[in-house]
C-alpha positions, 0 to 999 in steps of 0.5 A: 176366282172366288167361285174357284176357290170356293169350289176348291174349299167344298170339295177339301171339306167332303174329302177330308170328311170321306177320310174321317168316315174311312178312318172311323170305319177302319177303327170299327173292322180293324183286328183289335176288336175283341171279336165278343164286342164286335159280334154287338155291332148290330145291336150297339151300332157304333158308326151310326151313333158315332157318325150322329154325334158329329166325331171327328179324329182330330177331336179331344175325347171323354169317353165316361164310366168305359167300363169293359172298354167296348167303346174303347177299342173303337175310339182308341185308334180312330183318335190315336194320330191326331187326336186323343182319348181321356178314358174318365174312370174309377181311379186305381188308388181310390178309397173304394175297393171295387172301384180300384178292382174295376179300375186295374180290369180297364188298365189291364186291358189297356196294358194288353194292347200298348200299340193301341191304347199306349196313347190314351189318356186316364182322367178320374171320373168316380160318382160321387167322390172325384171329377177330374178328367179334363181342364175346364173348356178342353173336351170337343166332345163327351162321351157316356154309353149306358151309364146314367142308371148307374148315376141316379142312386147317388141323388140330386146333389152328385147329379148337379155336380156330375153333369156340371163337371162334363159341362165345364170340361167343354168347349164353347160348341162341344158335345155331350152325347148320350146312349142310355136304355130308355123307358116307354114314354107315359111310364113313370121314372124310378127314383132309383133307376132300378130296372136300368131303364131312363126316361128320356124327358128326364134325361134331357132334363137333367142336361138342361139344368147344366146348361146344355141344349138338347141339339138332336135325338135319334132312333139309331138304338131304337128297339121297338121289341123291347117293352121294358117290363122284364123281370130283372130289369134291362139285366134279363136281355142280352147279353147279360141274361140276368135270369139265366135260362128262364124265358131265354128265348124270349129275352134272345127274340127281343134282343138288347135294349131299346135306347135313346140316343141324344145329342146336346150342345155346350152353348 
């Protein structure tokens, strides 16, 4: 009997883990995609990573610094039913006017989709100013894409109080994931991450000083084409093209960046 119902819970498991995976990539394929974002799938690969973070749609998510809403628009729906989306951002009535702009962009495009994005929620999420964007202990996981550059300028006091605030937001057992353009190993990082370009050791540092445990890395965004070295920084390769028509090619054949991909864990 026990062998029964053990058998019986295994195959439960693997069943509703199947619907997670189809849902997830029903989130991915479904017609509220802007077809631009769609088209980065190859370089973004948003299941792979998805999947490698362990998500799951019963999950309350951050998603930090959403920006354009690329992840957004995945993440919206995968989590609508049953469970919910804190998309942790600038801040509308903000003493800064471009984070105001920025955020009336994001709400904007929110508005354009309500039966898709009517359910997520909006926590503020403004380096260095105000973390607020989930009670403490809430998140199962946190979510940030090529951000950490944008972070580093603000120094070592916002640094500590920004990676304590996702720590705190975190279950006991919660994830912080990471995407972030990544420097080659052996060259040294700029105190102002002015190329866009991290290195993963000090990635991984700044995690751990918050308390976090490095649970896993991979080579999902891996791009081994991609040397770091362009003028104008990671901005020079697609999709943004800093330079413009200069070495266009060149910037196209290496294609977007190459990226951590890394794992932590709330103990």
């Amino acid at each position: 009997m026990k062998r029964l119902l053990l058998a019986s819970a295994l195959l439960c498991g693997m069943a509703g883990t199947a619907q997670a995976d189809d849902a997830l990539k029903a989130a991915i394929s479904g017609d509220n995609r802007t077809p631009a974002n769609a088209l980065r799938d190859g370089a973004r690969h948003p299941y792979e990573t998805l999947s490698f973070f362990g998500i799951k749609p019963t999950m309350t998510v951050v998603e930090l610094a959403p920006g354009g809403g690329w992840y957004t628009e995945i993440l919206a729906p995968y989590l609508r039913e049953r469970g919910k989306l804190i998309a942790a951002g600038n801040e509308l009535a903000s003493p800064n006017a471009d984070a105001r702009r920025g955020a009336e962009r994001f709400m904007t495009r929110l508005n354009a989709r309500p039966t898709v994005f009517n359910k997520v929620q909006l926590g503020v999420f403004e380096p260095p100013r105000k973390y607020e964007f989930a009670p403490a202990g809430s998140a199962d996981m946190v979510l940030t894409f090529r951000n950490i550059h944008n972070w580093i300028p603000s120094g070592p006091d916002n640094l500590k109080a920004l990676f304590a605030s996702v720590y705190t937001s975190l279950k006991p057992g919660g994830v912080f994931g990471v995407v972030e353009h990544r420097l080659p190993a052996g060259q040294t990082q700029d105190a102002q991450a002015s190329t866009g370009y991290m290195s993963e050791r000090y990635v991984i540092g700044l995690a751990e000083a918050a308390g976090f445990k490095l649970a896993a890395k991979s080579e999902i965004n891996a791009n081994p084409k991609d040397k770091a070295d362009h003028k104008s920084g990671v901005w020079a390769l697609p999709p943004t093209y800093a330079n413009k028509d200069e070495d266009r090619a060149k910037y196209t054949a290496i294609g977007e960046s190459d990226r951590m991909t890394l794992k932590f864990v709330k103990p």
